[in-house]
Legacy VTK file of the C-alpha trace (Angstrom):
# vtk DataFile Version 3.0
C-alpha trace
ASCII
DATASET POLYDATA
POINTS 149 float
39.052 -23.133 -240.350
42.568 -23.989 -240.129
43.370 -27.196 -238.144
46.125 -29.595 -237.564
46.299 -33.300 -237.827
48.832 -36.509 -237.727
52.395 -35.893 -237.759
51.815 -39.257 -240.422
48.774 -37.325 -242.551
46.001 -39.325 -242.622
45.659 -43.252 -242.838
42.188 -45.098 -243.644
44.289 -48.330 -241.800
44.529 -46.592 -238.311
46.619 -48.695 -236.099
47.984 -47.866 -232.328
51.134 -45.328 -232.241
51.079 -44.458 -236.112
50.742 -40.405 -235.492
47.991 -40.571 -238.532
44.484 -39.509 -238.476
41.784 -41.929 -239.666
39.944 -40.777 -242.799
36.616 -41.478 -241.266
33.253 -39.946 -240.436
33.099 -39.857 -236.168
30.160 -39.129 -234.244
31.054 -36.387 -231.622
30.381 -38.355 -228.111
31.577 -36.365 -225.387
33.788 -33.476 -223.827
36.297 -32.961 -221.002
36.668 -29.490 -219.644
39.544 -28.833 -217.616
38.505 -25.696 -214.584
40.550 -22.879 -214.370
42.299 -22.621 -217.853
40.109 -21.724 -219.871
35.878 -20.314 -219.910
33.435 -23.525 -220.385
32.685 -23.438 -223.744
28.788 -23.625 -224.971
28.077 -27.184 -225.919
24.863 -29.655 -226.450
27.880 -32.446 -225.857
27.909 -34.379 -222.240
30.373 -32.879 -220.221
33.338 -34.578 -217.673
35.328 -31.846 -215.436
39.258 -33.364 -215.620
40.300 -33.792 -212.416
44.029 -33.860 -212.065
45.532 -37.064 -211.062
42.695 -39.169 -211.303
41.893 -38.885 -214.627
43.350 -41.078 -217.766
42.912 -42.641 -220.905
43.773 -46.351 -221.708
46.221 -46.560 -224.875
47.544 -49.712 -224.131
45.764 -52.338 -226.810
46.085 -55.692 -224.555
44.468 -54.287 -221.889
40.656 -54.268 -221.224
40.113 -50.862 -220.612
41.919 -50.309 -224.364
40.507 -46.733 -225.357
38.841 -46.250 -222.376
38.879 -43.326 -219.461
40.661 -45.034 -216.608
41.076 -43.413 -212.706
44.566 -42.783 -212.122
47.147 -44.595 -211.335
46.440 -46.614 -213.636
48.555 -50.472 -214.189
48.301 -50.202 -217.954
49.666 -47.282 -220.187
47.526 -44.542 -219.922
46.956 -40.897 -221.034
46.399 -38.018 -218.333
43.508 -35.801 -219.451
45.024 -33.159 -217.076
47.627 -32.431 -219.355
50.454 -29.465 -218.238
50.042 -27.930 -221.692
46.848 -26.714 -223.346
46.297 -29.052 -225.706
42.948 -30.953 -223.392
41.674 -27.654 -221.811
38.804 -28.479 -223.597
38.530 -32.073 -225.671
35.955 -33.691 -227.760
35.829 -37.332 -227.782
35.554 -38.663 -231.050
33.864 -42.108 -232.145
36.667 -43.953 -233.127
37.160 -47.506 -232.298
34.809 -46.859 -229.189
31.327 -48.191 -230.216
32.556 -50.819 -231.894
36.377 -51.273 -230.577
39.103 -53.491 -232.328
43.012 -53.776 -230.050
45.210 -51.691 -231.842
43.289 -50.001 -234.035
44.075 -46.628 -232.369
42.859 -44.735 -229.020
42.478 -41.341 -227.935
41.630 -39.765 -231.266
40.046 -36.582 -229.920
39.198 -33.203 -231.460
41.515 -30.503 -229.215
43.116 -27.297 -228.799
46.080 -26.761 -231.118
49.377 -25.911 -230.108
50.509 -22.316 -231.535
51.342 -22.798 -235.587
49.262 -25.928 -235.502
52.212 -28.332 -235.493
50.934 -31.987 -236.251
49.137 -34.525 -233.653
49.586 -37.861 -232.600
46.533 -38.431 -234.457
43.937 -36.299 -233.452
42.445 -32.946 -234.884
43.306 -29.748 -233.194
41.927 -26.319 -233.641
43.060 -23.494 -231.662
41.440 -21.950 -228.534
39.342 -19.365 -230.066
38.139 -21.896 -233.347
37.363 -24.133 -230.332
35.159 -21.629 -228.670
33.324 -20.995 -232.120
32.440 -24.595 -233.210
31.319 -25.539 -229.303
28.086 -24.220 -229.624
27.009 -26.495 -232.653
28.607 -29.452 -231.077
26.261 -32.255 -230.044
26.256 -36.293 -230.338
24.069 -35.281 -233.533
27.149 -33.711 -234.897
29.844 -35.655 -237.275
33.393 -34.922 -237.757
34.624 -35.480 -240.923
38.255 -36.419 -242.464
39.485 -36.711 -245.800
42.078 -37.167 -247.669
LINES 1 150
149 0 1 2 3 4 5 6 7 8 9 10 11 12 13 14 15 16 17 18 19 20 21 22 23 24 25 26 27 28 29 30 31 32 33 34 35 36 37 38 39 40 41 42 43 44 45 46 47 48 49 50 51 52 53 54 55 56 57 58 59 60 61 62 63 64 65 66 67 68 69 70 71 72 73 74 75 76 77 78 79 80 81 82 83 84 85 86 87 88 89 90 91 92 93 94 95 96 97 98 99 100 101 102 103 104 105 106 107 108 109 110 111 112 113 114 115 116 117 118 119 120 121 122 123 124 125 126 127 128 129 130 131 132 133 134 135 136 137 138 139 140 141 142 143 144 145 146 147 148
């Protein structure tokens, strides 16, 4: 299944703003689902509706809430999940640096909707809407994600 990652390849010493993707094994933890753009997909994941606005993601390393969903407005840089494009319609949160968190060592790596041609990430994996659909089904916090190089 075609997908497209970092603009910087992939990096097995992930670090905050580097546009790789970690070569790692991540557990799949949750979803976002944003109404209205797109059908619910089929998932055994835990699912958040995005509310526009209100919800963010922390990608600023000195704060506490580093790699963390934050309310909007938020003091810290943030993330909106409520993106204009299509790219979080529907977004899988991926396990790295959450469990077991380290400052700088990168946030928001999510697997997400593709742009059209699959142009590289900022770090995450992408697939497009209709791969998306496919894979959601067999998606659960049993499920790993796996990157190579």
């Amino acid at each position: 299944m075609p997908c497209a990652l970092g603009r910087s390849g992939t990096t097995i010493a992930k670090r905050e703003g580097d546009g790789a993707t970690p070569v790692a094994t991540m557990a799949l933890l949750s979803a976002w689902f944003r109404p209205g753009r797109m059908r619910l997909p089929s998932t055994r994941l835990p699912v958040r509706r995005t509310r526009s606005g209100v919800d963010g993601w922390c990608d600023a390393p000195t704060h506490a809430a580093y790699n963390r969903p934050v309310r909007l407005p938020f003091p810290a840089s943030t993330e909106s999940m409520a993106r204009t494009d299509r790219l979080y319609d529907f977004v899988v949160v991926l396990d790295w640096n959450m469990r077991r968190r380290g400052r700088g060592r990168g946030s928001a790596i999510f697997l997400h909707i593709a742009r059209p041609g699959y142009p590289p990430t900022a770090g995450c994996v992408a697939v497009s809407p209709t791969d998306m659909l496919r894979l959601s089904p067999f998606l659960s916090p049993r499920t790993r994600l796996q990157v190579e190089r």
